[in-house]
mmJSON file of the N, C-alpha and C atoms, coordinates in Angstrom:
{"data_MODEL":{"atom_site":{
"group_PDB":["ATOM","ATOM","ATOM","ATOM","ATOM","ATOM","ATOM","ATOM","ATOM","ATOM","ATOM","ATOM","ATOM","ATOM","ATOM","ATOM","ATOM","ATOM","ATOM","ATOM","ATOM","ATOM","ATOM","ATOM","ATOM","ATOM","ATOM","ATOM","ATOM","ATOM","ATOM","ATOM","ATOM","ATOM","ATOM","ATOM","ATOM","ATOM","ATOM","ATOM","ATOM","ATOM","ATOM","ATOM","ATOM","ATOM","ATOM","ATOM","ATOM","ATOM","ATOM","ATOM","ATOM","ATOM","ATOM","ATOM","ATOM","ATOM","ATOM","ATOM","ATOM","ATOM","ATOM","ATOM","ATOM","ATOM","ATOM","ATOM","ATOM","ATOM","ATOM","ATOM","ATOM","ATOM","ATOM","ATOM","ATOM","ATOM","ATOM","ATOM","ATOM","ATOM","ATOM","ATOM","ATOM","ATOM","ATOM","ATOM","ATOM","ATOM","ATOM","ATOM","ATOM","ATOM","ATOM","ATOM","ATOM","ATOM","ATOM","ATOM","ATOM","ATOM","ATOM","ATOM","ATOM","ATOM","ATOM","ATOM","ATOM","ATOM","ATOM","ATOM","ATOM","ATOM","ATOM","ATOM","ATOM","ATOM","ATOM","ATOM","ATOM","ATOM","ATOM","ATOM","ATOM","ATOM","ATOM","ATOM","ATOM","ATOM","ATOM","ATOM","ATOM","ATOM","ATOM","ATOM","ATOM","ATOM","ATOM","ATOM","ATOM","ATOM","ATOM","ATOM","ATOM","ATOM","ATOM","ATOM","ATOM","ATOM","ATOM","ATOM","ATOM","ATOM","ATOM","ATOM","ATOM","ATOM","ATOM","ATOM","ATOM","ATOM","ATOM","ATOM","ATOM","ATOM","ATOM","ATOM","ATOM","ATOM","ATOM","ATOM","ATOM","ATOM","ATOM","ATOM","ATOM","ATOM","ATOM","ATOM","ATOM","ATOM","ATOM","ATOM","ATOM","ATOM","ATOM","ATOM","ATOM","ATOM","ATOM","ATOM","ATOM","ATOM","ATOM","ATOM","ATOM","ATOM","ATOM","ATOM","ATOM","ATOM","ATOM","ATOM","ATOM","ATOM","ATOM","ATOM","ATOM","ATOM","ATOM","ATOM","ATOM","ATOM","ATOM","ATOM","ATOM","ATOM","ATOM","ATOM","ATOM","ATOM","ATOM","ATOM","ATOM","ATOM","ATOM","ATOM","ATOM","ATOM","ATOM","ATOM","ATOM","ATOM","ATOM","ATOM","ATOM","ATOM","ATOM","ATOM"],
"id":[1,2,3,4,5,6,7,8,9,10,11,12,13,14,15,16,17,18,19,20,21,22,23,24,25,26,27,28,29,30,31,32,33,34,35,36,37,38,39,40,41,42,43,44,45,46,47,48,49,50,51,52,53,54,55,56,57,58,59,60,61,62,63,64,65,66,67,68,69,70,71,72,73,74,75,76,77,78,79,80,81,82,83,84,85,86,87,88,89,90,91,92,93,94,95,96,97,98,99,100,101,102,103,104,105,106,107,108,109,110,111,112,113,114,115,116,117,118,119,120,121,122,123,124,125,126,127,128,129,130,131,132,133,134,135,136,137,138,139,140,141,142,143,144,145,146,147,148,149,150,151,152,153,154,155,156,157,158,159,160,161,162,163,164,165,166,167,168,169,170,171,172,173,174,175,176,177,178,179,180,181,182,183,184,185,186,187,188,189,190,191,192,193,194,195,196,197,198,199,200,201,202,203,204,205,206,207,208,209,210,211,212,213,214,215,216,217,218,219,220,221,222,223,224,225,226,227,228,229,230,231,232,233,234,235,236,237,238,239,240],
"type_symbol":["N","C","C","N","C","C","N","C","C","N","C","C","N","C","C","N","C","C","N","C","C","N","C","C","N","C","C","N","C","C","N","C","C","N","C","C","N","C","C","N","C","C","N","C","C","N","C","C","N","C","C","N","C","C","N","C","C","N","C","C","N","C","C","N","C","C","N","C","C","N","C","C","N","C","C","N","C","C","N","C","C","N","C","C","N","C","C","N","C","C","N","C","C","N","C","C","N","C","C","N","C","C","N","C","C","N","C","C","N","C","C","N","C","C","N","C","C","N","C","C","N","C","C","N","C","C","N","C","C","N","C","C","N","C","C","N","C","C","N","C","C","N","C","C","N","C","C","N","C","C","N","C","C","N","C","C","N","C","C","N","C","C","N","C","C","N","C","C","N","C","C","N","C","C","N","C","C","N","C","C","N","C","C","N","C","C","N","C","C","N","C","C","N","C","C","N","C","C","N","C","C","N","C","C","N","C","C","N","C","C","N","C","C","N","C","C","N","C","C","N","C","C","N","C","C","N","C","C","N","C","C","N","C","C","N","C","C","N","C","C"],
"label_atom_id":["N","CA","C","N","CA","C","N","CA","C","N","CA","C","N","CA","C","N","CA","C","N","CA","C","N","CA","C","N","CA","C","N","CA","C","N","CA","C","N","CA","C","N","CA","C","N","CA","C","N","CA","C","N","CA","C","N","CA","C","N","CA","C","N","CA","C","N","CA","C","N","CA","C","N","CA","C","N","CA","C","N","CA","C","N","CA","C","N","CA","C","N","CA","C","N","CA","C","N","CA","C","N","CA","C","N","CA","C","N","CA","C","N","CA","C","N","CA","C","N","CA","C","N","CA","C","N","CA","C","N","CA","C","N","CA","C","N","CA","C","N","CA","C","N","CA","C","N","CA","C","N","CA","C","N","CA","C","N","CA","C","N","CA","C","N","CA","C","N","CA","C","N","CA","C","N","CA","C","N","CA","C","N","CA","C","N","CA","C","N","CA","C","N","CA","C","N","CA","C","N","CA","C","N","CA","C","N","CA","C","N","CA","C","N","CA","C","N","CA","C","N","CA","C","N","CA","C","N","CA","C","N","CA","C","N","CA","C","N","CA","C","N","CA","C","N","CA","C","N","CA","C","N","CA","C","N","CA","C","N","CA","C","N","CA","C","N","CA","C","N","CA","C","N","CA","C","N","CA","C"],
"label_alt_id":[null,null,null,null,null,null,null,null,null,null,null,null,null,null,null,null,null,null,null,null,null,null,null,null,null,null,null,null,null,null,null,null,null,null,null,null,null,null,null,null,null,null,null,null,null,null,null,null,null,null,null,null,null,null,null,null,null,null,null,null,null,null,null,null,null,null,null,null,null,null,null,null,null,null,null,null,null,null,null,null,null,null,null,null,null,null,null,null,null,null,null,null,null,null,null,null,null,null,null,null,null,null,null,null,null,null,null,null,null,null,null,null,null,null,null,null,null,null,null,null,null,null,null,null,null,null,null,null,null,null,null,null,null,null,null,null,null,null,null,null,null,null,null,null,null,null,null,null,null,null,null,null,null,null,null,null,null,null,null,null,null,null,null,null,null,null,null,null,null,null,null,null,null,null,null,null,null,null,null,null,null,null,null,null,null,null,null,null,null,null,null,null,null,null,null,null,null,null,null,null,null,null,null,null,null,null,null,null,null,null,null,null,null,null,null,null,null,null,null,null,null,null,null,null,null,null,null,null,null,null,null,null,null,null,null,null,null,null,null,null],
"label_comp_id":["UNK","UNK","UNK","UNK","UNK","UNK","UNK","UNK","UNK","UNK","UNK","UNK","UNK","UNK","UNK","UNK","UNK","UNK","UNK","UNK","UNK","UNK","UNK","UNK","UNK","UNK","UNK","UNK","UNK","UNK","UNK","UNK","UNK","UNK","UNK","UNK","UNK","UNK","UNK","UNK","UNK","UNK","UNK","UNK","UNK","UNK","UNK","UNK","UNK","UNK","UNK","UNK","UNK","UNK","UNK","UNK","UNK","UNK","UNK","UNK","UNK","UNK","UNK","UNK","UNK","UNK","UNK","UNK","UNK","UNK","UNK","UNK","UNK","UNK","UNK","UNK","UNK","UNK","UNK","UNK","UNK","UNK","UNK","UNK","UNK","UNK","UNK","UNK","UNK","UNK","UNK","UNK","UNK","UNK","UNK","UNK","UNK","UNK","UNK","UNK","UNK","UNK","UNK","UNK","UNK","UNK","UNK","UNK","UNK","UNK","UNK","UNK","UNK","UNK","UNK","UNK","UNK","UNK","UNK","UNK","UNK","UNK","UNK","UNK","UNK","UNK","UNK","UNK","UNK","UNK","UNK","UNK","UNK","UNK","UNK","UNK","UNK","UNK","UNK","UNK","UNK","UNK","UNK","UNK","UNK","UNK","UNK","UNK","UNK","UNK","UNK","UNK","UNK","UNK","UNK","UNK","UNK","UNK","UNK","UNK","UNK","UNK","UNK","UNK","UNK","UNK","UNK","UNK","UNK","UNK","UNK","UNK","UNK","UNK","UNK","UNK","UNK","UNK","UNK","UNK","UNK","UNK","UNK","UNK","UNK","UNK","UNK","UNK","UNK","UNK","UNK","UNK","UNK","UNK","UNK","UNK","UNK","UNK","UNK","UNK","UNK","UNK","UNK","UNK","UNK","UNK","UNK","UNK","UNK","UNK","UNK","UNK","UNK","UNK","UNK","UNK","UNK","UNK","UNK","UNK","UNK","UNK","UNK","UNK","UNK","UNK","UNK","UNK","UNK","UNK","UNK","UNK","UNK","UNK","UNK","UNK","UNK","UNK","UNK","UNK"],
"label_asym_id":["A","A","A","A","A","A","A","A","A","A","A","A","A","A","A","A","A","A","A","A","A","A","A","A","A","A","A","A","A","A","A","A","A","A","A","A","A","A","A","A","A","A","A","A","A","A","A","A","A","A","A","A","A","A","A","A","A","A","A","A","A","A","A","A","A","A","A","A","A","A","A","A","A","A","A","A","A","A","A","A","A","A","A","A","A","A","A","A","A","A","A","A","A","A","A","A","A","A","A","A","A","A","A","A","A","A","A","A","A","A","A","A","A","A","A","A","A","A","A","A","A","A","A","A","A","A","A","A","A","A","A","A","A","A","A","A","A","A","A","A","A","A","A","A","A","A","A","A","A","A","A","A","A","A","A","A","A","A","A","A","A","A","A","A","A","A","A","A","A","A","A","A","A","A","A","A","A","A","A","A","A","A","A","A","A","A","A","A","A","A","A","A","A","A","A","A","A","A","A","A","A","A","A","A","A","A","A","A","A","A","A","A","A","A","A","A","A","A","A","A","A","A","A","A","A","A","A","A","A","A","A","A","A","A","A","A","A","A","A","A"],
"label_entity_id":["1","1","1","1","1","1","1","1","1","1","1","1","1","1","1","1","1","1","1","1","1","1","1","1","1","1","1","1","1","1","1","1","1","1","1","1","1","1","1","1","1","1","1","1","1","1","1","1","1","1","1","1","1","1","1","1","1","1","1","1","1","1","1","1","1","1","1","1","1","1","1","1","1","1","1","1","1","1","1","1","1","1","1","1","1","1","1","1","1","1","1","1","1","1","1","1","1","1","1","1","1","1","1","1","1","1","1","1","1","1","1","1","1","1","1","1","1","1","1","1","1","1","1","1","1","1","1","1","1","1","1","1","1","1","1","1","1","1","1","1","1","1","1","1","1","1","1","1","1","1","1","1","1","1","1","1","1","1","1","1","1","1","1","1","1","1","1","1","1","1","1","1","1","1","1","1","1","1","1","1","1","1","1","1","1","1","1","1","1","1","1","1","1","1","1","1","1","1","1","1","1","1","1","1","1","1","1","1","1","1","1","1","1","1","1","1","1","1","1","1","1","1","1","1","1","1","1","1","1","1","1","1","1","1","1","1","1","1","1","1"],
"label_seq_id":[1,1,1,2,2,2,3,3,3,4,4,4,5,5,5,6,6,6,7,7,7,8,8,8,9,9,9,10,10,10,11,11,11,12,12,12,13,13,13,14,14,14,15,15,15,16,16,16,17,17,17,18,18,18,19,19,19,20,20,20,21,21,21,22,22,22,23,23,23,24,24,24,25,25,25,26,26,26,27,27,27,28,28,28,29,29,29,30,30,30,31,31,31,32,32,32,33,33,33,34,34,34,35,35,35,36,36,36,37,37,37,38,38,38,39,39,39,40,40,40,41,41,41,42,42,42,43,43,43,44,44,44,45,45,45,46,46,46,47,47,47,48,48,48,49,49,49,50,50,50,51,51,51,52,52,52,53,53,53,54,54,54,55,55,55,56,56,56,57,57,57,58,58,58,59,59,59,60,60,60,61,61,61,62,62,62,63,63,63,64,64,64,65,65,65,66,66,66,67,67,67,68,68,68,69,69,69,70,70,70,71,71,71,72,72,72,73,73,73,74,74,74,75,75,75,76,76,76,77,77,77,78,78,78,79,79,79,80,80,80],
"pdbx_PDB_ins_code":[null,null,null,null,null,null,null,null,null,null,null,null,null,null,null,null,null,null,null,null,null,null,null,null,null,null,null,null,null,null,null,null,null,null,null,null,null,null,null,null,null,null,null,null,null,null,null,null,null,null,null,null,null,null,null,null,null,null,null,null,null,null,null,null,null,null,null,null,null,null,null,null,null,null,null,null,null,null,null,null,null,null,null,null,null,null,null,null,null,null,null,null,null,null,null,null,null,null,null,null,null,null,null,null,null,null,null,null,null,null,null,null,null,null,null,null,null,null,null,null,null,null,null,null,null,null,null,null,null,null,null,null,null,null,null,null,null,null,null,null,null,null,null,null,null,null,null,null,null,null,null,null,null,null,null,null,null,null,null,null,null,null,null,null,null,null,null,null,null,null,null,null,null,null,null,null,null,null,null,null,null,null,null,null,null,null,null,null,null,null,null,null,null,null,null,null,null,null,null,null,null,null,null,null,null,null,null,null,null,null,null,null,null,null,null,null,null,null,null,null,null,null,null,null,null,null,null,null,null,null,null,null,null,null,null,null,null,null,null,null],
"Cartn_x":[56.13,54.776,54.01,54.123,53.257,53.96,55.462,55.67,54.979,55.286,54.652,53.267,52.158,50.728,50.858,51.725,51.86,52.369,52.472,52.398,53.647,54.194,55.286,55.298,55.898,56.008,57.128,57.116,58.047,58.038,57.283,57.371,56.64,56.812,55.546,56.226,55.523,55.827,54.852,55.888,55.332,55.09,53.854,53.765,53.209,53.916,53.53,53.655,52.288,52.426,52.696,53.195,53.396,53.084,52.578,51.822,53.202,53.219,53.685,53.294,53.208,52.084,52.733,51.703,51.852,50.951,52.11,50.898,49.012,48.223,46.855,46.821,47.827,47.6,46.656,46.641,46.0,44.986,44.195,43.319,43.998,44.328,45.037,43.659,44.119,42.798,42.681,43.227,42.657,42.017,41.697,40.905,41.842,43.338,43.858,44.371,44.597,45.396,46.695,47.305,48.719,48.522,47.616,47.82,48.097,48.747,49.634,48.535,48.562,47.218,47.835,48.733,49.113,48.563,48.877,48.475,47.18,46.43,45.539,44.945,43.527,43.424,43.31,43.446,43.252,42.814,42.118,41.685,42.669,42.923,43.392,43.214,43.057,41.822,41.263,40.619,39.402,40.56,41.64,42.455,42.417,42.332,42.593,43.782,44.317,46.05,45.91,46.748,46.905,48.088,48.075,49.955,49.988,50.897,51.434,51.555,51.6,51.937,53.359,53.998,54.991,54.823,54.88,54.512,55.81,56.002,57.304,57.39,57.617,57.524,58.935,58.607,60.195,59.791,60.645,60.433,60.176,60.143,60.102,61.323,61.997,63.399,64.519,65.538,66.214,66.245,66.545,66.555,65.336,66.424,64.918,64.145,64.625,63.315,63.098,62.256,61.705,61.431,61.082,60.073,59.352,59.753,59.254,58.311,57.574,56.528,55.892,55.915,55.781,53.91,52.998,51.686,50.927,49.518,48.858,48.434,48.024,47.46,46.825,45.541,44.193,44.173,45.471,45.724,45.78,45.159,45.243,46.623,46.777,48.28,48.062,46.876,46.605,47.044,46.765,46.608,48.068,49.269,50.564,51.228],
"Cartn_y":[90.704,90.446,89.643,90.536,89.033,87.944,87.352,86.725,85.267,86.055,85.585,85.015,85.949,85.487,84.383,83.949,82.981,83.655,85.036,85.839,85.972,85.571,85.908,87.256,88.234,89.109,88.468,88.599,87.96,89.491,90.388,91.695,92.423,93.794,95.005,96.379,96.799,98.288,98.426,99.16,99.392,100.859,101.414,102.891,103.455,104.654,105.372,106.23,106.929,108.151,108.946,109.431,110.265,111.786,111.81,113.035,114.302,115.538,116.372,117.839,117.718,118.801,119.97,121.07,122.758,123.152,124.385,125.075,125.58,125.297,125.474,126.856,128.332,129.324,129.864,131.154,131.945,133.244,133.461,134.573,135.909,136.651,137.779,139.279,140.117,141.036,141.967,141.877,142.525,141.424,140.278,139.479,138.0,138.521,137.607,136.598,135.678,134.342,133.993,133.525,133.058,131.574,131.224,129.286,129.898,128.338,128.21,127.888,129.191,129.049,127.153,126.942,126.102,124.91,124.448,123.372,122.759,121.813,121.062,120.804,120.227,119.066,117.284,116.66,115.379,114.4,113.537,112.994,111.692,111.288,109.709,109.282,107.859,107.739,108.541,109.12,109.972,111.078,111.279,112.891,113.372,115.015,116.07,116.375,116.228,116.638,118.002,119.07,120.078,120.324,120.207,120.04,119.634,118.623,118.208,116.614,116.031,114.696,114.424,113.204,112.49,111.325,111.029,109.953,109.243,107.968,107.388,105.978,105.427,104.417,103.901,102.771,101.319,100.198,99.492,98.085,96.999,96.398,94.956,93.997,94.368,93.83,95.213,95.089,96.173,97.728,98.821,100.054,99.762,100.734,100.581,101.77,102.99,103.789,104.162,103.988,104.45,105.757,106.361,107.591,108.715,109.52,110.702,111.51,111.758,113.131,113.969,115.489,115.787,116.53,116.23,116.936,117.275,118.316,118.437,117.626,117.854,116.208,115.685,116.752,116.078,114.636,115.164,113.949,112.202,111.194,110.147,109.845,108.275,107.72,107.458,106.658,105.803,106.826,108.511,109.252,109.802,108.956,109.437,108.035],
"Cartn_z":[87.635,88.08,87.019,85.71,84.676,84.675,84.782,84.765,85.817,87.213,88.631,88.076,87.237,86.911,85.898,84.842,84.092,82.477,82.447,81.466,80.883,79.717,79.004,77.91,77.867,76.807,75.865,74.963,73.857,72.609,72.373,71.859,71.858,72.087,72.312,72.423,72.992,73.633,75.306,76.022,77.41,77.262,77.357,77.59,79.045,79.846,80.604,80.958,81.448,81.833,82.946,83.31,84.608,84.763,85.687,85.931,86.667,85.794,86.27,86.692,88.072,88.706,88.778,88.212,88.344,89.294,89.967,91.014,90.232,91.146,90.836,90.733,91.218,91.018,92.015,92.022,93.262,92.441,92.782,92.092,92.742,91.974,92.414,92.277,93.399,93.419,92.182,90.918,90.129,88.962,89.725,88.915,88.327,88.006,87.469,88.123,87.534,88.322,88.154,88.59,88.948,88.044,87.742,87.174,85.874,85.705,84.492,82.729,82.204,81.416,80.366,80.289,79.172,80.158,81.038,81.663,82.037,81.909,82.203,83.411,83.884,84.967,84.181,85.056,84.991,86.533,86.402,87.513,87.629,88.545,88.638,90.39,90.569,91.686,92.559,91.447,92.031,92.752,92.517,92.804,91.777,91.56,90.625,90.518,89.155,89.097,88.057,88.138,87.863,86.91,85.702,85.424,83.746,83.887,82.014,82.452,81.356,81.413,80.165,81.147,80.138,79.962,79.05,78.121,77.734,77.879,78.262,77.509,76.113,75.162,75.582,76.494,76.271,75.349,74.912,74.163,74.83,74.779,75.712,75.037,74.44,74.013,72.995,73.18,72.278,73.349,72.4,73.297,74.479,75.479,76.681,76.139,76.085,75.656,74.073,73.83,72.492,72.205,72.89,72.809,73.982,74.439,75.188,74.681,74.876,74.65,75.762,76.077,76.779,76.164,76.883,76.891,78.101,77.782,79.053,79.94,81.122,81.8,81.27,80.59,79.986,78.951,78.629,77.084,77.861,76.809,77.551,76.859,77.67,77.272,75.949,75.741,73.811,72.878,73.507,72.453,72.046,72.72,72.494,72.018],
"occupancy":[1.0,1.0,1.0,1.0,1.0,1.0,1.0,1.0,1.0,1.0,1.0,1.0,1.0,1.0,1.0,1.0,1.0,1.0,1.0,1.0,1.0,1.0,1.0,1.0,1.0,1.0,1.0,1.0,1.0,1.0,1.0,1.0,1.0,1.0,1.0,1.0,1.0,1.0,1.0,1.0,1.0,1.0,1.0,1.0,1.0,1.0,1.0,1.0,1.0,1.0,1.0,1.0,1.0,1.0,1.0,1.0,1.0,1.0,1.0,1.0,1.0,1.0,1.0,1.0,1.0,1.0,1.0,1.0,1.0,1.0,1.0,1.0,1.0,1.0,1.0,1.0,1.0,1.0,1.0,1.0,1.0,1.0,1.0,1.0,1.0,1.0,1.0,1.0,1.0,1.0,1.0,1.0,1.0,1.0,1.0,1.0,1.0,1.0,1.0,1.0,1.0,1.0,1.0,1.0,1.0,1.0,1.0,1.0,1.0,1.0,1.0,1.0,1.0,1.0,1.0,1.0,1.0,1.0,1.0,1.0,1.0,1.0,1.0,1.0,1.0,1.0,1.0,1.0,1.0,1.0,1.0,1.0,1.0,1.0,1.0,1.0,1.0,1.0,1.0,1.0,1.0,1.0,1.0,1.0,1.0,1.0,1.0,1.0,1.0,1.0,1.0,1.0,1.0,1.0,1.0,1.0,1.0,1.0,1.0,1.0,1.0,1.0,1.0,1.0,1.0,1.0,1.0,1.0,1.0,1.0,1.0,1.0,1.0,1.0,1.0,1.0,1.0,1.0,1.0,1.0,1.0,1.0,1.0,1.0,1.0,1.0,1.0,1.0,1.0,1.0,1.0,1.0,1.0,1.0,1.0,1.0,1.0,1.0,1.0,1.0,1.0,1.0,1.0,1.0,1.0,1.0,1.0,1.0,1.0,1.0,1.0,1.0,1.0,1.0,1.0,1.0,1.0,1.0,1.0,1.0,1.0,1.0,1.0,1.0,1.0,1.0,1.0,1.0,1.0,1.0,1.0,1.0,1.0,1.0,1.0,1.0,1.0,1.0,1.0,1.0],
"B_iso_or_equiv":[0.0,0.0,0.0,0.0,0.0,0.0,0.0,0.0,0.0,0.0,0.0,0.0,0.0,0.0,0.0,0.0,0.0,0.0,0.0,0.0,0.0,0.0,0.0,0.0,0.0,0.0,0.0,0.0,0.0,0.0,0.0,0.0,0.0,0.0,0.0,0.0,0.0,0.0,0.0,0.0,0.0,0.0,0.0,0.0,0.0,0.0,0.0,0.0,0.0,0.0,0.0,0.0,0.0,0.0,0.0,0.0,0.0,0.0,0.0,0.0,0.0,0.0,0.0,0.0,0.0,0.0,0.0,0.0,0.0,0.0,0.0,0.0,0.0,0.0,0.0,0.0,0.0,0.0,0.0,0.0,0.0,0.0,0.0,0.0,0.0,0.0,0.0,0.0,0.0,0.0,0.0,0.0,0.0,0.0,0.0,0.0,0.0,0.0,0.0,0.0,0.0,0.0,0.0,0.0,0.0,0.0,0.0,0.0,0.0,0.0,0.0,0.0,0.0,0.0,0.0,0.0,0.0,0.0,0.0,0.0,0.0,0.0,0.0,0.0,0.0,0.0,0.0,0.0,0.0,0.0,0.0,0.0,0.0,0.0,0.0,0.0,0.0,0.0,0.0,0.0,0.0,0.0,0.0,0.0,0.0,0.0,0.0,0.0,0.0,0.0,0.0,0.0,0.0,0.0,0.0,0.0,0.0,0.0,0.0,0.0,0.0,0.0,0.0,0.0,0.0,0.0,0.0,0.0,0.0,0.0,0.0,0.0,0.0,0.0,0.0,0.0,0.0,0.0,0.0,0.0,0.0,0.0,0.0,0.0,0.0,0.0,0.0,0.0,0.0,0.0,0.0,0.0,0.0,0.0,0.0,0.0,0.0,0.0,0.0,0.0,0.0,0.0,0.0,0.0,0.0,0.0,0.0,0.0,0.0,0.0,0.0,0.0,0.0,0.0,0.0,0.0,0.0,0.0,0.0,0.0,0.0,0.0,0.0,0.0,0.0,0.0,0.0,0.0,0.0,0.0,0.0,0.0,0.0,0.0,0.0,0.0,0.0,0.0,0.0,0.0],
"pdbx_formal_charge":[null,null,null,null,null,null,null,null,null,null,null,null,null,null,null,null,null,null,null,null,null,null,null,null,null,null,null,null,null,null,null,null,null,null,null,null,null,null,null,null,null,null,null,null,null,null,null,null,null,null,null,null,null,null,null,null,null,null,null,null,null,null,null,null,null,null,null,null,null,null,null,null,null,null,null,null,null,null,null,null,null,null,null,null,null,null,null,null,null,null,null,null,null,null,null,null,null,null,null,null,null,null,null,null,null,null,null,null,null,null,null,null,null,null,null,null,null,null,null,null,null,null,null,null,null,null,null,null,null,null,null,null,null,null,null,null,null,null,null,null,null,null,null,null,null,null,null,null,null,null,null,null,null,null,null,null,null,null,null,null,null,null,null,null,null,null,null,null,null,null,null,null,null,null,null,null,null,null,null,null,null,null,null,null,null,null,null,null,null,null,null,null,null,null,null,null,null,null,null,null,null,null,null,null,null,null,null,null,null,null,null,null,null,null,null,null,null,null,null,null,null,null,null,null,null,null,null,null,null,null,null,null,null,null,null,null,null,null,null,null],
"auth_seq_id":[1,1,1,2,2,2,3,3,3,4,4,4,5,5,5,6,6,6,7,7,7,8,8,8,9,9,9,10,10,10,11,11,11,12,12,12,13,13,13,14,14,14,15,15,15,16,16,16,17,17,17,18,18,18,19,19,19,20,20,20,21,21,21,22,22,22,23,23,23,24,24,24,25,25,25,26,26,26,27,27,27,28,28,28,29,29,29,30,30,30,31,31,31,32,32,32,33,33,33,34,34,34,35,35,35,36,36,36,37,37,37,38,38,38,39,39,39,40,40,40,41,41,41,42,42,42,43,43,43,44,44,44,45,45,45,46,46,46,47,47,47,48,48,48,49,49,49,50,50,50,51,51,51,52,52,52,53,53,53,54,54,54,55,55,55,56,56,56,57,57,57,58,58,58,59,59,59,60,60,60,61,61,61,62,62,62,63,63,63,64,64,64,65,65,65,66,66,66,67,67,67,68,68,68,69,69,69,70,70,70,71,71,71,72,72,72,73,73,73,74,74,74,75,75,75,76,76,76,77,77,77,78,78,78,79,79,79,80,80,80],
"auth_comp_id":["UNK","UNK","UNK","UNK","UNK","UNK","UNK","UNK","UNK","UNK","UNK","UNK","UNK","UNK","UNK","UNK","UNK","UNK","UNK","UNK","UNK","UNK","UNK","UNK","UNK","UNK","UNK","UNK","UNK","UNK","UNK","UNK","UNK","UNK","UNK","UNK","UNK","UNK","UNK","UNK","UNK","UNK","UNK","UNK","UNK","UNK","UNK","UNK","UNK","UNK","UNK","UNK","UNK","UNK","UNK","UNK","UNK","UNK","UNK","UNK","UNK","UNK","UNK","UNK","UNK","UNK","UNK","UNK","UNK","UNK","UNK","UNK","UNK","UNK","UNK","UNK","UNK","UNK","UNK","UNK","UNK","UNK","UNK","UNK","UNK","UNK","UNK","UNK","UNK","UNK","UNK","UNK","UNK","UNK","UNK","UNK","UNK","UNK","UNK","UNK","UNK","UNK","UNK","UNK","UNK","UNK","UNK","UNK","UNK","UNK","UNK","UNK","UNK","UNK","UNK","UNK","UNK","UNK","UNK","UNK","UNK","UNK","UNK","UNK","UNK","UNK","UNK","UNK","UNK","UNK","UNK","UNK","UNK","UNK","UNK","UNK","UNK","UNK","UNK","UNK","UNK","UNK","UNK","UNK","UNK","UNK","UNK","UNK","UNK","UNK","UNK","UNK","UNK","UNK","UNK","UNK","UNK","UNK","UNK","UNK","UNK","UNK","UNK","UNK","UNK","UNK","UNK","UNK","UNK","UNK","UNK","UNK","UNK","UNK","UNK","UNK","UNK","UNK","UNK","UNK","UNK","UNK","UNK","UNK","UNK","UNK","UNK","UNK","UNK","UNK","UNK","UNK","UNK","UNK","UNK","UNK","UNK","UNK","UNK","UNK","UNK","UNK","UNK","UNK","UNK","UNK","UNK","UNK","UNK","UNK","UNK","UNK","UNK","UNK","UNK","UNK","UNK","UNK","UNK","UNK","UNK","UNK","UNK","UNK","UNK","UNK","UNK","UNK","UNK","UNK","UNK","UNK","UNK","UNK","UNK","UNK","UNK","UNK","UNK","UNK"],
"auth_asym_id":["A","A","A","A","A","A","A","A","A","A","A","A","A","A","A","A","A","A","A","A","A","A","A","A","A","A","A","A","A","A","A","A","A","A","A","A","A","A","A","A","A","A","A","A","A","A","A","A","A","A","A","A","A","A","A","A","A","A","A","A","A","A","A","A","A","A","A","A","A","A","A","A","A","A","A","A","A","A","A","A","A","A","A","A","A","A","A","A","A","A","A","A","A","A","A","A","A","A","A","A","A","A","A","A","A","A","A","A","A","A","A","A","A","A","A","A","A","A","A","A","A","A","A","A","A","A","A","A","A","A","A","A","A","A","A","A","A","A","A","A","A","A","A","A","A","A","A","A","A","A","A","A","A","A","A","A","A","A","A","A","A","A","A","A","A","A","A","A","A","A","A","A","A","A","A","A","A","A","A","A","A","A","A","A","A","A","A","A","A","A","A","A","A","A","A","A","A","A","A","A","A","A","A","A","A","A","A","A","A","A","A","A","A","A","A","A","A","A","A","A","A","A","A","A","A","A","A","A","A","A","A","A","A","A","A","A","A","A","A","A"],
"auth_atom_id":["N","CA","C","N","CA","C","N","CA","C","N","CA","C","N","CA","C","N","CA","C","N","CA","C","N","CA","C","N","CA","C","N","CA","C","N","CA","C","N","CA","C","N","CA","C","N","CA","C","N","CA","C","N","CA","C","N","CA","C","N","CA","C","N","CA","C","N","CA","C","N","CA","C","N","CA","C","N","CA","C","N","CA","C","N","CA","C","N","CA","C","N","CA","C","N","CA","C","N","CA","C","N","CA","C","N","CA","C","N","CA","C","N","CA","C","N","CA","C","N","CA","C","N","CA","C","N","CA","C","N","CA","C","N","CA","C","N","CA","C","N","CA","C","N","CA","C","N","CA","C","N","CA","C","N","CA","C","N","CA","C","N","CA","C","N","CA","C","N","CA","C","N","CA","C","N","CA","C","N","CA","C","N","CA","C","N","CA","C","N","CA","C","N","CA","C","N","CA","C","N","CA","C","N","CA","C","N","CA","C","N","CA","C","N","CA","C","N","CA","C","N","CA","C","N","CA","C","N","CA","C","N","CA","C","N","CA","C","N","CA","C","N","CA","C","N","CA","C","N","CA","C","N","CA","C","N","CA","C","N","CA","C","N","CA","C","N","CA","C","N","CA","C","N","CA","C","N","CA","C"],
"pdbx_PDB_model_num":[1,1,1,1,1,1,1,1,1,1,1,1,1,1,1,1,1,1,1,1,1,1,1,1,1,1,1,1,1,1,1,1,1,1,1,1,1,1,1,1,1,1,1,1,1,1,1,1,1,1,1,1,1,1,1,1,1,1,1,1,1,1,1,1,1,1,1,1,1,1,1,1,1,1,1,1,1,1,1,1,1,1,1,1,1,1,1,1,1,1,1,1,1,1,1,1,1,1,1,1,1,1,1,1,1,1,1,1,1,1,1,1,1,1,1,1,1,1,1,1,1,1,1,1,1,1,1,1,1,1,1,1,1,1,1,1,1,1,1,1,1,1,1,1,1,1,1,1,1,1,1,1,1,1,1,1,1,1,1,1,1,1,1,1,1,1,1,1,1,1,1,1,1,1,1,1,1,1,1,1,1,1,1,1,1,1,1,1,1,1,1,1,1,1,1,1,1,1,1,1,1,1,1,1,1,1,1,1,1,1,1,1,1,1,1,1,1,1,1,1,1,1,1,1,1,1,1,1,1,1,1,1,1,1,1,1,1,1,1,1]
}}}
């Protein structure tokens, strides 16, 4: 696609994130909940995601992946 726009990469890093959703949990009648206390929200167009994020570093030449990190949704991509 950058190519198609006029865009050459020649070196970098591609980072992304993907959203991995946990049940939202159920309020149980002695008060407690079923959600997953370690996990996050995060918004993305204008949906609420419930879950962890992976964080996914390729090269743009050499190894394809660089780097995995697994965090809450809340975390942005920059911050991995």
């Amino acid at each position: 696609m950058l190519y198609e726009l006029g865009y050459t990469v020649k070196e970098g890093h591609i980072q992304d994130g993907t959203i991995i959703e946990a049940p939202k949990g159920r309020k149980k009648p002695d008060g407690s909940s079923t959600r997953d206390p370690e996990a996050s929200f995060t918004k993305k167009n204008a949906r609420s995601y419930h879950g962890y994020k992976g964080h996914i570093q390729t090269a743009s030449k050499g190894p394809f992946i660089l780097n995995t990190t697994y965090t809450t949704a809340s975390v942005h991509d920059s911050q991995e």
